[in-house]
Structure formats: C-alpha cells, structure tokens
C-alpha positions, -999 to 999 in steps of 0.1 A, spaced: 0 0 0 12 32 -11 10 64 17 -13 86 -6 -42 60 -15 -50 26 -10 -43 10 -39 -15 -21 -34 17 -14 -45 22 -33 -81 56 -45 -70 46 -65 -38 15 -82 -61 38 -109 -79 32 -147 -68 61 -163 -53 63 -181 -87 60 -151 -106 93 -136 -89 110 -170 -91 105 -173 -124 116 -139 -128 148 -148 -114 154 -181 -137 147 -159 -167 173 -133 -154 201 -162 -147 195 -179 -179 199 -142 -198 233 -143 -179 240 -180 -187 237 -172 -225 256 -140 -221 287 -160 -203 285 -189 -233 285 -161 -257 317 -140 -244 333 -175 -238 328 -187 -267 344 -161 -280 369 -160 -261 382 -189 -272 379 -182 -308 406 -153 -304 430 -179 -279 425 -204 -306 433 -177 -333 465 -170 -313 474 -205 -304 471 -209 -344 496 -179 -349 520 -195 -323 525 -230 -336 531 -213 -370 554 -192 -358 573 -225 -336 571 -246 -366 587 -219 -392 616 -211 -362 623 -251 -361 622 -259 -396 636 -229 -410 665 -221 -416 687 -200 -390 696 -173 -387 660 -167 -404 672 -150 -439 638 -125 -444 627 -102 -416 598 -87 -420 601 -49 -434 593 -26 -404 562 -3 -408 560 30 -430 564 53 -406 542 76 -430 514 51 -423 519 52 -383 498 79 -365 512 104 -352 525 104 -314 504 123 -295 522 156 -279 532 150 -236 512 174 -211 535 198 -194 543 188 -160 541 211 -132 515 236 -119 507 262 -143 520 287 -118 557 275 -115 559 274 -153 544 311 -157 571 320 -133 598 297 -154 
C-alpha cells in the first residue's frame, strides 16, 4: 500500500512463482551472455594458439639465422605520437 491512497503497491502483487521465475529468466539471460563471451573468447586464444604454432614450426624448420625479416612499418602510415602534457603547476611554469 502506497501512503497517498490505498491502492497495493504493483511490486509486492507478484506470486512467489512469478518472482522465481523472474529470477530463472534473469540467470539464464546471464547464462547465455557467459556462453557467448566464452565462446568467444576462445575463438581469439585459438586464433592465437594458431599464430604461435606457425610461428614455432617456421623457427624449427627454417632455416637459422632466419634470412627474411619482416620490413618494419611505413612510418608515413603510423599515427602520429600524440604531444606530452606539461608537467608542473601552471603557476611555477608562468614563473619559469
């Protein structure tokens, strides 16, 4: 019952069963949500493991020293570094 009229309060009207079935619904959301995520999850650590026995397998049957490195990164196609924040209160570097 609400303090300004008697009309019950819709929240305390659910059934027991109501509000329990409430909560299955909510843990089996969650449940789905966790398979999901998990699932892919393991799709990127299988995608790396992948990457990683490729890379074992070229480093033991290559040859060595390897004889092609990979050509580093146009710096043109980098972005650019952003700029460091002063340090210091803006007083001490007025008085500088």
């Amino acid at each position: 019952m609400t303090a300004t009229d008697d009309a019950p309060d819709p929240r305390t009207t659910a059934t027991a069963e109501e509000r329990w079935q409430h909560i299955e619904d909510r843990l089996a959301a969650i449940e789905r949500r966790v398979r999901e995520q998990s699932s892919a999850a393991i799709a990127t650590l299988d995608t790396c493991l992948g990457r990683l026995d490729a890379l074992r397998r070229d480093l033991a049957h290559g040859p060595w020293p390897p004889q092609a490195f990979p050509a580093p990164a146009d710096p043109a196609s980098l972005p650019p570094r952003p700029t460091r924040a002063p340090t210091g209160s803006p007083t001490a570097r007025a008085r500088g």
